[in-house]
C-alpha positions in Angstrom: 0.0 0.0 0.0 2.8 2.4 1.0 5.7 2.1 -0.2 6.2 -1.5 1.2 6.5 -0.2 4.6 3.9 -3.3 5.8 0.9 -0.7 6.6 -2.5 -1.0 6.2 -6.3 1.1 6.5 -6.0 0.9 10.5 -2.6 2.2 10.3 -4.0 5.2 8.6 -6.8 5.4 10.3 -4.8 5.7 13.7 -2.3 8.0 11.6 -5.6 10.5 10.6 -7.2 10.4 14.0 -3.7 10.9 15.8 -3.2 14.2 13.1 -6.2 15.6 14.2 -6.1 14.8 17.7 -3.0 13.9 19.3 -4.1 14.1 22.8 -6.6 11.2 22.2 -6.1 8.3 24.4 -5.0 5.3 23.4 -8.4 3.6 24.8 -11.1 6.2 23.4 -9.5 5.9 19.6 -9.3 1.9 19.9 -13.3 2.9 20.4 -13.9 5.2 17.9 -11.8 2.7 15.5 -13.4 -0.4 16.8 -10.3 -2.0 18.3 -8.9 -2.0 21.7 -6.4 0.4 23.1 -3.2 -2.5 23.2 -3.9 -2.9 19.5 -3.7 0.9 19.0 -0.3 1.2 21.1 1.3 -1.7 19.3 0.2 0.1 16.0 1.9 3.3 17.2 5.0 1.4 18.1 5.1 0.1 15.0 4.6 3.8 13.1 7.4 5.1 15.4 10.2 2.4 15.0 9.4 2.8 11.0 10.2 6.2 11.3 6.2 7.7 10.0 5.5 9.0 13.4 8.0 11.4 15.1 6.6 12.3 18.0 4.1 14.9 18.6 4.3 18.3 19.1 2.1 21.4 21.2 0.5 23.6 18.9 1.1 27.6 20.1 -0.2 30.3 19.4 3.5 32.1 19.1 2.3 35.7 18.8 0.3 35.3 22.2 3.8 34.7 23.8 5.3 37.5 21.7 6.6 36.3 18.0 4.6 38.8 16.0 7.3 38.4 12.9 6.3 34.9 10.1 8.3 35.3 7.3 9.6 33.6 3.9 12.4 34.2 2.8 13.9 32.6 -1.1 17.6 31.7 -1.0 19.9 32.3 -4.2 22.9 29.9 -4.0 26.1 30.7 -6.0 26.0 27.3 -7.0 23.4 24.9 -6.2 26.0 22.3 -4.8 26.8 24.4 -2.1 23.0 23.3 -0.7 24.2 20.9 1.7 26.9 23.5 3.6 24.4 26.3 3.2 21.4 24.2 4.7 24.0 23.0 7.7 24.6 26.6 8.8 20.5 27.4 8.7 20.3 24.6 11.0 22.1 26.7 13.4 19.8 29.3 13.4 16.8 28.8 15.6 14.7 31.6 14.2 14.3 29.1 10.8 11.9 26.8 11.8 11.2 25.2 8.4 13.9 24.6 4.8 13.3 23.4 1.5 15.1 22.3 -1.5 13.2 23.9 -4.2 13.1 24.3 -7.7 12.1 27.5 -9.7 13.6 31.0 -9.1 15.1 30.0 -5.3 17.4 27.4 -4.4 15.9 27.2 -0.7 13.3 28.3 1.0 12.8 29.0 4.4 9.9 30.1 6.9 11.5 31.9 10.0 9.9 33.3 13.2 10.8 36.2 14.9 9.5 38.0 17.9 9.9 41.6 15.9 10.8 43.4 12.8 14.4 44.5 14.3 14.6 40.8 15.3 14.0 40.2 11.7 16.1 42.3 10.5 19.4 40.9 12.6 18.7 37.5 11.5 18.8 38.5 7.5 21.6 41.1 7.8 23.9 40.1 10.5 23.9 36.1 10.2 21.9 35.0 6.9 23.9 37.3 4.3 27.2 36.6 5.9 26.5 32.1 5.3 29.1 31.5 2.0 27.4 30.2 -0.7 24.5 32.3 -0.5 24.0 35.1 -3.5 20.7 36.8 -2.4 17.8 36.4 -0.5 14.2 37.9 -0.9 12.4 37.8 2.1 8.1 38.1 2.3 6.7 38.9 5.2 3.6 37.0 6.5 0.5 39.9 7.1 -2.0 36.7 8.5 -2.2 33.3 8.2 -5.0 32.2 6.8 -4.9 28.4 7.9 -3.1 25.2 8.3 -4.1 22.3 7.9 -2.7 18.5 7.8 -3.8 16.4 4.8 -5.9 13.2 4.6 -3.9 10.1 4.9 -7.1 7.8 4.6 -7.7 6.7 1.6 
C-alpha cells in the first residue's frame, strides 16, 4: 500500500485520527476505531520504530507569547552544490523553523519566526547574508495566516 513499509487502513486510520487529535487516548481511539487500546499502542509502536510517526508536538499560538514576525524568505545559491553546507549553517539558526530544496527561481526556501521586525532584521543582515554560498535572498513577510491544515492520509 505504501511504499512496502507493511501498513495498512487501520494504520492510517490511527495516523488520521492521531493528526487531528493527538491528545486522544490510546483507549477512546481503539473505540472510535473499533479495536482495543493494546492494539492501538502496538500500532503506534510500529509507526514510530518505521520512522512515520515522530513524536508529537504542542500547537502555540507564538504571537500570544510575543513572535509577532512569520516570514519567507527565497535563497539564491552561488551554485546549487553548495545546498548541503548552506542548509548546515540554517540549521544553526533557531529563528528558521522550516527549509526546502526547491526548484524554480530559489534554491531554498525558508519560513523563519521572529519576535519583531528588528529581530527580523538581525537575523537577515547580521547572520543569513554573511553564510558562504549564498547570493541573495528575498524575504516576504507574513500579514496573516489564513490556515493550516494537515492532509488526509485515509484513503
Amino acid at each position: 500500500m505504501s511504499h512496502n513499509l507493511n501498513i495498512d487502513k487501520l494504520d492510517l486510520q490511527i495516523i488520521s485520527e492521531m493528526m487531528s487529535n493527538a491528545e486522544i487516548s490510546y483507549a477512546d481511539l481503539g473505540k472510535k476505531l473499533f479495536v482495543s487500546g493494546g492494539t492501538i499502542h502496538v500500532r503506534m509502536k510500529k509507526l514510530q520504530e518505521l520512522g512515520i510517526v515522530k513524536g508529537t508536538r504542542l500547537h502555540v499560538d507564538l504571537k500570544m507569547i510575543g513572535y509577532d514576525v512569520i516570514a519567507f524568505i527565497g535563497i539564491f545559491l552561488e551554485k546549487s552544490s553548495m545546498y548541503d553546507a548552506v542548509a548546515k549553517e540554517l540549521r544553526k539558526m533557531p529563528e528558521i523553523v522550516r527549509l526546502n530544496y526547491t526548484t524554480g527561481g530559489w534554491s531554498m526556501f525558508a519560513e523563519i519566526i521572529c519576535k519583531d521586525i528588528s529581530s527580523l532584521r538581525r537575523v537577515l543582515h547580521d547572520e543569513l547574508q554573511k553564510i558562504k554560498g549564498i547570493e541573495r535572498t528575498e524575504t516576504f513577510i507574513s500579514l496573516e495566516e489564513s490556515f493550516t491544515r494537515t492532509i488526509n492520509v485515509v484513503e
